[in-house]
C-alpha positions in Angstrom: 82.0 99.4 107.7 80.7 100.6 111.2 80.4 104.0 111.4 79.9 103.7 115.2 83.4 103.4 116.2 86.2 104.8 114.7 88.2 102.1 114.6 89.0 99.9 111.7 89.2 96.0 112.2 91.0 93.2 110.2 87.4 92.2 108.6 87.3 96.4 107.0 90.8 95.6 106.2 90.0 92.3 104.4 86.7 93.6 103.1 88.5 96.7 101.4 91.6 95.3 100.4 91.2 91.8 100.3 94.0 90.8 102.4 94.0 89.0 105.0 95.8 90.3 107.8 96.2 87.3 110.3 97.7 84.9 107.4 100.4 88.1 106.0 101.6 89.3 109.1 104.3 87.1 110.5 103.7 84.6 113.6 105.8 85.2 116.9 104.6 84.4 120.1 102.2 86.6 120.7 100.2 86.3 116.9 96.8 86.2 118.5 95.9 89.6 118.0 98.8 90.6 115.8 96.7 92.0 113.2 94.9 94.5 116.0 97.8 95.7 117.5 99.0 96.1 113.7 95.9 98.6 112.9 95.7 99.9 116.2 99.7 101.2 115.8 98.6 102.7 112.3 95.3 104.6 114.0 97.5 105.7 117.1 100.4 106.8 115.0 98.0 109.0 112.4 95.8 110.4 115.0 98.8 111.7 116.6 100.1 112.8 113.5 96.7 114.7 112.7 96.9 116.0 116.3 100.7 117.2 116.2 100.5 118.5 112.7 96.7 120.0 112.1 95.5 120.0 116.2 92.7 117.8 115.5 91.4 115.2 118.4 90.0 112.8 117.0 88.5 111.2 120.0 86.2 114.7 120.0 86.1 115.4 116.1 84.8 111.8 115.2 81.5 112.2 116.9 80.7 115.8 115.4 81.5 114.4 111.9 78.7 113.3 109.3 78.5 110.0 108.3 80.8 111.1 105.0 83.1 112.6 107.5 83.2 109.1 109.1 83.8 107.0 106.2 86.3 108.8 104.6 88.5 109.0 107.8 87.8 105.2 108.3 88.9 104.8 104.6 92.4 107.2 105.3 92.6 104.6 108.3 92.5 101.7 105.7 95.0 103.6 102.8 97.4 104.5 105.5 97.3 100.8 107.1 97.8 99.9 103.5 100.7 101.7 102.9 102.6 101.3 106.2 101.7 97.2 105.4 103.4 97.8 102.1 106.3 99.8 102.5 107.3 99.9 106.7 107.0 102.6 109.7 108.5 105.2 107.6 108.4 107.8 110.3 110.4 106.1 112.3 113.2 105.6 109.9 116.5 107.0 109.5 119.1 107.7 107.2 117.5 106.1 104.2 119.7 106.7 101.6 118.8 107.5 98.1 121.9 107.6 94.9 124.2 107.9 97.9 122.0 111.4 99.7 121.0 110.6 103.3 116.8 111.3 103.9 116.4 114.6 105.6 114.5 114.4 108.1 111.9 116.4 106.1 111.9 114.3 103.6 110.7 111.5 105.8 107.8 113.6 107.3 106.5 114.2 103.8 106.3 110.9 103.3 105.0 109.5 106.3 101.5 109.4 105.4 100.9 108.2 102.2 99.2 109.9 99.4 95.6 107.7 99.1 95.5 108.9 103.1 95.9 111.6 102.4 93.0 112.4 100.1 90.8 111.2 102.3 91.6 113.0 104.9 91.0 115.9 102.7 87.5 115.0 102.1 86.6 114.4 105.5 88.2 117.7 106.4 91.0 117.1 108.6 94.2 117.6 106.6 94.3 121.2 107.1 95.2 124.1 109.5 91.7 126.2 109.3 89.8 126.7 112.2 86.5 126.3 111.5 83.7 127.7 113.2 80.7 130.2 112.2 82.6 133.6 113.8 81.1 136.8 113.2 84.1 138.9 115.1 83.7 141.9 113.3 79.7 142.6 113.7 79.1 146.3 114.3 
């Protein structure tokens, strides 16, 4: 996996997971580059999230993080493209319904992102609200 970019390709993808994007994901006319504008939707869509939810950047946190940092966000990348592969865009569904009880709303949010993501996200440090820094406020 490059470390370089932040970025996950089809080949991480297939590497990681051993599927192959480009043969799962259905032809239309435009299934050139199908299986980037698949990942690229996931990576958007989280980093967003991460942005909305925990104020993270990633465009500026990604080139302050280690090289753990980096792969453990590239591997959240790869669980979250797995699990939006598997089971849909669930943040941008709607009245699911479950033993006849509509999904709330929250509901939905806590299962956007799925769990394996999550964890790694946790490693690498961005799924929480602390603001880091080395602050000495109260020096006297």
């Amino acid at each position: 996996m490059n470390l370089q970019s932040r970025f996950i390709t089809k080949d991480d993808f297939k590497e990681y997971f051993g599927i192959d994007l480009d043969a799962e994901l259905k032809s239309d006319a435009n299934n050139s580059n199908k299986a980037e504008m698949f990942l690229t939707r996931v990576t958007n869509r989280l980093e967003a999230f991460l942005q909305a939810q925990f104020f993270k950047k990633l465009d500026y946190e990604y080139a302050h993080f280690t090289d753990y940092q980096k792969e453990h966000y590239k591997l959240a990348l790869l669980e979250q493209a797995l699990y939006v592969f598997k089971n849909g865009d669930i943040s941008v569904m709607s009245g699911l319904v479950d033993n006849n009880v509509a999904t709330t709303r929250k509901q939905l949010n806590e299962i956007t992102i799925g769990q394996n993501c999550k964890n790694e996200l946790l490693l690498c440090g961005l799924w929480n609200v602390h603001i880091g820094g080395n602050y000495n406020i109260f020096v006297f």
